[in-house]
ROSE-4610 file (N, C-alpha, C; in Angstrom, 1 decimal, always signed):
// ROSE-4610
residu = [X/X/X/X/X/X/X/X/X/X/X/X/X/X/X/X/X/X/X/X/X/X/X/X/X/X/X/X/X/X/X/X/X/X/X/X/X/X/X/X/X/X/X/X/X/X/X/X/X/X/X/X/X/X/X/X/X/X/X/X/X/X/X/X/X/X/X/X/X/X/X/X/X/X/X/X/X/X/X/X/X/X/X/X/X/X/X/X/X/X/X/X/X/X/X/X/X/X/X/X/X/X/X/X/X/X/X/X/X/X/X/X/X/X/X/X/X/X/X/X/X/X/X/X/X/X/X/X/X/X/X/X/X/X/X/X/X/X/X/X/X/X/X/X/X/X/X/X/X/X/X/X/X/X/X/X/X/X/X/X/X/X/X/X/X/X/X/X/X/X/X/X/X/X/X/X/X/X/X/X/X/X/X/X/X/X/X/X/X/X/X/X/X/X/X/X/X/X/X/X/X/X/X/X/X/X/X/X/X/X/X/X/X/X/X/X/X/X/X/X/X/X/X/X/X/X/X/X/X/X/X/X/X/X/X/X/X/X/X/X/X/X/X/X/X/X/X/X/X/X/X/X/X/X/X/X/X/X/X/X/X/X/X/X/X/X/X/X/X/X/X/X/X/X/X/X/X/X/X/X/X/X/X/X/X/X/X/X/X/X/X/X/X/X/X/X/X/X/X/X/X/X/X/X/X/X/X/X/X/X/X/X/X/X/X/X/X/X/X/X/X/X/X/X/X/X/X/X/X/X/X/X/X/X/X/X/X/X/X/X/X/X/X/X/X/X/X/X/X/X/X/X/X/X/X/X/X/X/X/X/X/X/X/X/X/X/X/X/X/X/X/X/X/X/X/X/X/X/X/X/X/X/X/X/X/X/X/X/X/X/X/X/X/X/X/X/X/X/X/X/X/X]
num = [1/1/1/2/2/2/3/3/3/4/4/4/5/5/5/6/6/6/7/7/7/8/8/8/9/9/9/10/10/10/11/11/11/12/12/12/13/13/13/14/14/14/15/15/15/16/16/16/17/17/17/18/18/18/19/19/19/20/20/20/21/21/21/22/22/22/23/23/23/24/24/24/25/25/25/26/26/26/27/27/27/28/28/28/29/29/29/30/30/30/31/31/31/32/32/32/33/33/33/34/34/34/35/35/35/36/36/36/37/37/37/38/38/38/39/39/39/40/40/40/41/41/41/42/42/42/43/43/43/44/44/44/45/45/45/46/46/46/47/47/47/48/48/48/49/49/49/50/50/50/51/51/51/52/52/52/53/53/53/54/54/54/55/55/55/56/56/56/57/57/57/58/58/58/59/59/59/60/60/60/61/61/61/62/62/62/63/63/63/64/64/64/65/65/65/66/66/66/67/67/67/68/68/68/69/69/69/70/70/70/71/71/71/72/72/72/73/73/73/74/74/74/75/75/75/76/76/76/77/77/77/78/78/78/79/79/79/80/80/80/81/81/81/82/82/82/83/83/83/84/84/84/85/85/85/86/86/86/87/87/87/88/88/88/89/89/89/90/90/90/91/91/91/92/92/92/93/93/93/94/94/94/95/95/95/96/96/96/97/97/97/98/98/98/99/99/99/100/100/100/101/101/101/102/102/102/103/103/103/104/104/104/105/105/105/106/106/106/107/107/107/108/108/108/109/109/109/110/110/110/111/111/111/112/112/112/113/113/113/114/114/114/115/115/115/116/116/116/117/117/117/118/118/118/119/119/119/120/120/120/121/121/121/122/122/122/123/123/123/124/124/124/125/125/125/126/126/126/127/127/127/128/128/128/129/129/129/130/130/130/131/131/131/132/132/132/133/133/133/134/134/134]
x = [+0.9/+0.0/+0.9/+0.3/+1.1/+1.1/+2.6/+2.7/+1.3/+0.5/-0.5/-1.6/-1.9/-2.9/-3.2/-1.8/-1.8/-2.2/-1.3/-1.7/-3.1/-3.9/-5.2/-6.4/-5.9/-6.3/-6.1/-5.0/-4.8/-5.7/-5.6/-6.6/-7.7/-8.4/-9.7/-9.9/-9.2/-9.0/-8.9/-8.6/-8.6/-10.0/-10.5/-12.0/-12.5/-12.8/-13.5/-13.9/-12.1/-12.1/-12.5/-12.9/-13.2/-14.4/-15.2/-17.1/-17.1/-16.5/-16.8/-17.8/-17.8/-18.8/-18.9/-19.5/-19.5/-19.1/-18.2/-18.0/-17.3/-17.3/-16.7/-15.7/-15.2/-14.2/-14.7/-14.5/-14.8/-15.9/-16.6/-17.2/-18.3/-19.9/-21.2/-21.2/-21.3/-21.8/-22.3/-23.9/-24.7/-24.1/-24.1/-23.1/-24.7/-24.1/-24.6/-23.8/-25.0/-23.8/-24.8/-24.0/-25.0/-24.7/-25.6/-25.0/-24.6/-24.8/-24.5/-25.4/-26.3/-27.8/-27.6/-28.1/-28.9/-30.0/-30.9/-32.7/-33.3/-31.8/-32.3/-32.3/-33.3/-33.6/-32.1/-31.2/-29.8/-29.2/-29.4/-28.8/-29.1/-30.5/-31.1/-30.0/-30.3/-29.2/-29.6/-29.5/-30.1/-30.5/-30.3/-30.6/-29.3/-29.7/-28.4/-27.6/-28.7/-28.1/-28.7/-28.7/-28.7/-28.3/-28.7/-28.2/-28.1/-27.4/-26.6/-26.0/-26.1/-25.3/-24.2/-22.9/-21.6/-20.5/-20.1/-18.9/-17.7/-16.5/-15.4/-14.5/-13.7/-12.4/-11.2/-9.8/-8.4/-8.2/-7.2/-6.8/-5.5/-4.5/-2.9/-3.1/-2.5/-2.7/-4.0/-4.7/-6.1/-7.4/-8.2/-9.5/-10.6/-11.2/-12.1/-13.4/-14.4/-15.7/-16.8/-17.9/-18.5/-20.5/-21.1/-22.5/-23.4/-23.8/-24.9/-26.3/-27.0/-28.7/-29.1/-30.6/-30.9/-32.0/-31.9/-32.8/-31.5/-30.5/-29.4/-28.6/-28.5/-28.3/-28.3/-28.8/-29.0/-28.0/-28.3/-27.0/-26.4/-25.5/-24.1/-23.4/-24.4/-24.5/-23.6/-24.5/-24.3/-23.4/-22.7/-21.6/-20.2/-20.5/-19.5/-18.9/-20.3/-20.1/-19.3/-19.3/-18.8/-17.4/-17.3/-15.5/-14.8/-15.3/-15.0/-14.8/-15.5/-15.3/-14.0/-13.5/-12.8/-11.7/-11.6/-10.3/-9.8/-10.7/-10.4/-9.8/-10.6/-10.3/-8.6/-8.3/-7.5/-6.1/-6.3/-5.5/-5.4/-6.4/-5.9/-5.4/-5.1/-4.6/-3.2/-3.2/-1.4/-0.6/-1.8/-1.1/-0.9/-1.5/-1.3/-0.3/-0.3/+0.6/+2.0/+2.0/+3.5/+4.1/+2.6/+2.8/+3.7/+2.9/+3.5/+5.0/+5.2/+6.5/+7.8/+7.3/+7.9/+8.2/+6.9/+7.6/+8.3/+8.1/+8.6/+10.5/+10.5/+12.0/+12.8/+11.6/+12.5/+12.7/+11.6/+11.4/+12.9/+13.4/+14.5/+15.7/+15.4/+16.7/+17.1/+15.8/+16.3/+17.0/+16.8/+17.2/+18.4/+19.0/+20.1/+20.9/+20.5/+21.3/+21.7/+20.8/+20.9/+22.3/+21.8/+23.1/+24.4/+24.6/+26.0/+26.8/+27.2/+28.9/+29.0/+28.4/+28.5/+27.5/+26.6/+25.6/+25.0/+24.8/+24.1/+25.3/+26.3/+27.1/+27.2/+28.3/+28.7/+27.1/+26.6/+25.7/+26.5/+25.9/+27.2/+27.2/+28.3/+28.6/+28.6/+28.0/+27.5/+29.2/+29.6/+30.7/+30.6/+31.5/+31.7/+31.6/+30.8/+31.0/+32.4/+33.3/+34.2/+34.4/+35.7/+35.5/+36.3/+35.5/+35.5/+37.3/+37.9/+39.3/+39.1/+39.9/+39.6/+41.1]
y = [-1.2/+0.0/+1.2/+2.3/+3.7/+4.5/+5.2/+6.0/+7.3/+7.3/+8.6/+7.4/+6.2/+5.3/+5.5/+4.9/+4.8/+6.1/+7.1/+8.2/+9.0/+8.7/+8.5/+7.9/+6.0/+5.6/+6.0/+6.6/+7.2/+8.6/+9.2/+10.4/+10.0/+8.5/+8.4/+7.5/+7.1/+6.4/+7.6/+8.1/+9.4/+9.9/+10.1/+11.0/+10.2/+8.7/+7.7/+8.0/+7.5/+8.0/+9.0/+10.4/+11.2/+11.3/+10.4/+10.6/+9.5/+9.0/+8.0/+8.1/+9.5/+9.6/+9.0/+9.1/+8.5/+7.2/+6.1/+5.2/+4.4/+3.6/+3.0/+1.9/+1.5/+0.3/-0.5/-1.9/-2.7/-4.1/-4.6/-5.6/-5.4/-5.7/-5.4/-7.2/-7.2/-8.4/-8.4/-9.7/-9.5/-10.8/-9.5/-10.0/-10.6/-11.4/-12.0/-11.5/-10.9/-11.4/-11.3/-11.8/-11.2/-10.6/-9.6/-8.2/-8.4/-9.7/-9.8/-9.9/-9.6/-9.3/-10.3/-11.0/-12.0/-12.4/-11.3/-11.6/-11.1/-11.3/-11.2/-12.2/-12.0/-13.6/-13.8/-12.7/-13.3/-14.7/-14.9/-15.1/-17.0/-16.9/-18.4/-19.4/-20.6/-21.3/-21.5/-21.7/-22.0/-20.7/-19.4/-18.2/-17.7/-17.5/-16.6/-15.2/-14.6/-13.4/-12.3/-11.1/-10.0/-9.7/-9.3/-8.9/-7.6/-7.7/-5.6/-6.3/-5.4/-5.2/-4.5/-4.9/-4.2/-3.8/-2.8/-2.5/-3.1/-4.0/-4.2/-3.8/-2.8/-2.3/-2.6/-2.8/-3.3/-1.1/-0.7/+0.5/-0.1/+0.0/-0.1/-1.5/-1.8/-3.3/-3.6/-2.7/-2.7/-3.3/-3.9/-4.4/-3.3/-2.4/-1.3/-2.1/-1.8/-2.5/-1.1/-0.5/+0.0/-0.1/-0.2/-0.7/+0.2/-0.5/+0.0/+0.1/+1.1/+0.7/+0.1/-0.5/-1.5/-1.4/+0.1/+1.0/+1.9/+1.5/+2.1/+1.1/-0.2/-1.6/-1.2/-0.9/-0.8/+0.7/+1.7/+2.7/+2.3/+1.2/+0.8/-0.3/-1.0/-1.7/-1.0/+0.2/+0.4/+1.5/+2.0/+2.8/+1.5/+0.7/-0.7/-1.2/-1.3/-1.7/-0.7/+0.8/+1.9/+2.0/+1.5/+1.5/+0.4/-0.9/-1.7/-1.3/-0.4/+0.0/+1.0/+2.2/+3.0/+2.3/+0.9/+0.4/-0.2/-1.2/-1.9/-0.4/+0.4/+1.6/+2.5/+2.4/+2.9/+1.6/+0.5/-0.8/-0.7/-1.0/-0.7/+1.0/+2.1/+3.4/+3.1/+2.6/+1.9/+1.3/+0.1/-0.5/+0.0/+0.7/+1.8/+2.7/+3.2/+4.4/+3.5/+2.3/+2.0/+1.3/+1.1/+0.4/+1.9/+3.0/+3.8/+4.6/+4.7/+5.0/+3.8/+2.3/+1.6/+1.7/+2.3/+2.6/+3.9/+4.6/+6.0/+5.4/+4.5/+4.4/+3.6/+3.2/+1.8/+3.1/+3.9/+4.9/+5.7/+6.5/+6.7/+6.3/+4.7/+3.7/+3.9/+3.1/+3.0/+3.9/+5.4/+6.8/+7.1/+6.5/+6.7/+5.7/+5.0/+3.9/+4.1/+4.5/+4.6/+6.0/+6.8/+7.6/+8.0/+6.6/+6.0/+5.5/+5.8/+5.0/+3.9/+2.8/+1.5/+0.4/+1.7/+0.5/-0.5/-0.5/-1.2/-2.4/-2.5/-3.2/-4.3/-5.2/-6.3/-7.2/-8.1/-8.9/-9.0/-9.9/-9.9/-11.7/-12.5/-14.1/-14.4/-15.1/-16.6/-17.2/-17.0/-17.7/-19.2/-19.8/-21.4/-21.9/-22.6/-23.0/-23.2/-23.1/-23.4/-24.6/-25.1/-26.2/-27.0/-28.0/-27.9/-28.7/-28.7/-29.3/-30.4/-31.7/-32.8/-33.0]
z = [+0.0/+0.0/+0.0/-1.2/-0.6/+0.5/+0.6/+1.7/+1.8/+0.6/+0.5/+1.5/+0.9/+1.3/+2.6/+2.9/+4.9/+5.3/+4.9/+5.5/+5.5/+4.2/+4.3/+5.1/+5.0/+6.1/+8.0/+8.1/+9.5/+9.9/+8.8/+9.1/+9.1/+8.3/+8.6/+10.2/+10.7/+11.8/+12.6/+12.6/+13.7/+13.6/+12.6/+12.3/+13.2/+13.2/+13.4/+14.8/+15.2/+16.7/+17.6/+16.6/+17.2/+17.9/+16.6/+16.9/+17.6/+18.4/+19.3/+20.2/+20.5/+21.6/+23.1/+24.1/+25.2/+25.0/+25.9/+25.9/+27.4/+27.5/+29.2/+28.7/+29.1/+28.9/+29.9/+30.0/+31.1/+30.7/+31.3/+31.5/+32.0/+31.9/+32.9/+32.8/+34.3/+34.7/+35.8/+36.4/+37.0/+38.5/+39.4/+40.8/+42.1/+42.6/+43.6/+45.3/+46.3/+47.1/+48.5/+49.5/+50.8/+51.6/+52.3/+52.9/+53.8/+55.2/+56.2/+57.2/+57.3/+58.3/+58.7/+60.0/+60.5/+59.7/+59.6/+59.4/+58.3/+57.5/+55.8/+55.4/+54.0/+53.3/+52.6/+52.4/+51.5/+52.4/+53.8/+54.6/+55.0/+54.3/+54.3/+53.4/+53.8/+53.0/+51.5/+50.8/+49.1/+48.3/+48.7/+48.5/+48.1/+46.4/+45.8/+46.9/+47.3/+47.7/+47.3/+47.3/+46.8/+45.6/+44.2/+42.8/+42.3/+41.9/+41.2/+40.4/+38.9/+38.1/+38.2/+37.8/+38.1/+36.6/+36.3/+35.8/+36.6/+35.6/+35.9/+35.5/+35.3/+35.0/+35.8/+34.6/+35.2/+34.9/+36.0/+36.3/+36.7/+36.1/+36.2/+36.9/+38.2/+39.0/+39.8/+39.8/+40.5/+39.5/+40.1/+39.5/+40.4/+39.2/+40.2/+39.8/+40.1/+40.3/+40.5/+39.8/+40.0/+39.6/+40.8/+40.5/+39.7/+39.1/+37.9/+38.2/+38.7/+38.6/+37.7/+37.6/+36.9/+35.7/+35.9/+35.0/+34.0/+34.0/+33.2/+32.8/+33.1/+31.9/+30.9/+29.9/+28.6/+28.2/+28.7/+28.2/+28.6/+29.5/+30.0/+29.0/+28.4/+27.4/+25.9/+26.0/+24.7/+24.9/+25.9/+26.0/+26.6/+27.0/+26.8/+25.1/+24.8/+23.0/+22.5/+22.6/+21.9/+22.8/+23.4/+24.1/+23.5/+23.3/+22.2/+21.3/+20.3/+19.1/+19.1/+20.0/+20.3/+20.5/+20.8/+21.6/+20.3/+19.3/+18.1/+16.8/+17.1/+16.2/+16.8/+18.1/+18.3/+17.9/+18.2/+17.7/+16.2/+15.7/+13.8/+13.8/+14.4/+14.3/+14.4/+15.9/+16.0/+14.9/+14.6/+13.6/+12.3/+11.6/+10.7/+11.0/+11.4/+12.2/+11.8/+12.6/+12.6/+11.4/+10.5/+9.1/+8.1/+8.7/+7.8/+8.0/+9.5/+9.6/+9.0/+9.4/+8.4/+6.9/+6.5/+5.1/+4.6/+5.4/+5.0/+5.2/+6.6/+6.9/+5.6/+4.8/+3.6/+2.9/+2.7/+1.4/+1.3/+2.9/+3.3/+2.9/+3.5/+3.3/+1.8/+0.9/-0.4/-1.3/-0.6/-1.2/-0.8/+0.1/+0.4/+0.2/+0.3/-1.0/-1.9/-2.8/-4.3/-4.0/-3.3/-3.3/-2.8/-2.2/-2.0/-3.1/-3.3/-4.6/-4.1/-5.4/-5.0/-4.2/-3.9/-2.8/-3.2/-4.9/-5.4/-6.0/-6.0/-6.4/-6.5/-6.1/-5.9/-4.4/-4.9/-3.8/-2.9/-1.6/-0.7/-1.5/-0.9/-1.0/+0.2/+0.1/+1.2/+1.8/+3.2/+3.5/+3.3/+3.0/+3.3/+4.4/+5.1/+6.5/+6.8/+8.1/+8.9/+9.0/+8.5/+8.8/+10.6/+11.1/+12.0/+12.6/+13.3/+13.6/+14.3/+14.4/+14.7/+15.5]
């Protein structure tokens, strides 16, 4: 691909990125637990517990955890989906990105080659293996 291509594709990866709009990173998943009471039903034996939906996020070495009301599921949902999308769009930006400084560096290389005395000359030759002493 050309160096104009990538560079095209990168500015469109950035546009992309831009309209991302609201988004969360993390996990929604639905938690069980029990509060501790004596004389709550969490507390009976065969009883899941208490339920809340939760956000899970890694923050450097920490695992944060933040509860979700259960009437906002669905925008957490679809601001989870849009952090996906922002994360995959920022990963193909990387990889573009470093597709194209790779070629600018050959584009470089080869130009400075050509204008060295000789660079194109003589191939290199394959040494003969060593032979071994006995």
């Amino acid at each position: 691909m050309p160096i104009q291509e990538r560079e095209a594709r990168r500015a469109a990866l950035a546009q992309e990125i831009s309209s991302c709009g609201e988004f969360r990173l993390g996990s929604l998943f639905h938690r069980h637990r029990r509060c501790g009471k004596p004389g709550c039903k969490c507390a009976d034996p065969g009883n899941p517990g208490h339920g809340c939906w939760v956000v899970v996020k890694r923050c450097g070495k920490r695992t944060v955890m933040s509860t979700v009301p259960e009437k906002a599921v669905a925008q957490v949902r679809e601001q989870l989906a849009a952090g996906q999308r922002f994360w995959r769009l920022c990963t193909e930006y990387a990889e573009t990105n470093d597709e194209l400084a790779k070629a600018r560096l050959r584009k470089e290389a080869g130009a400075q080659a050509t204008a060295k005395k000789g660079a194109l000359g003589k191939p290199l030759r394959k040494k003969s293996p060593t032979k071994s002493r006995r």
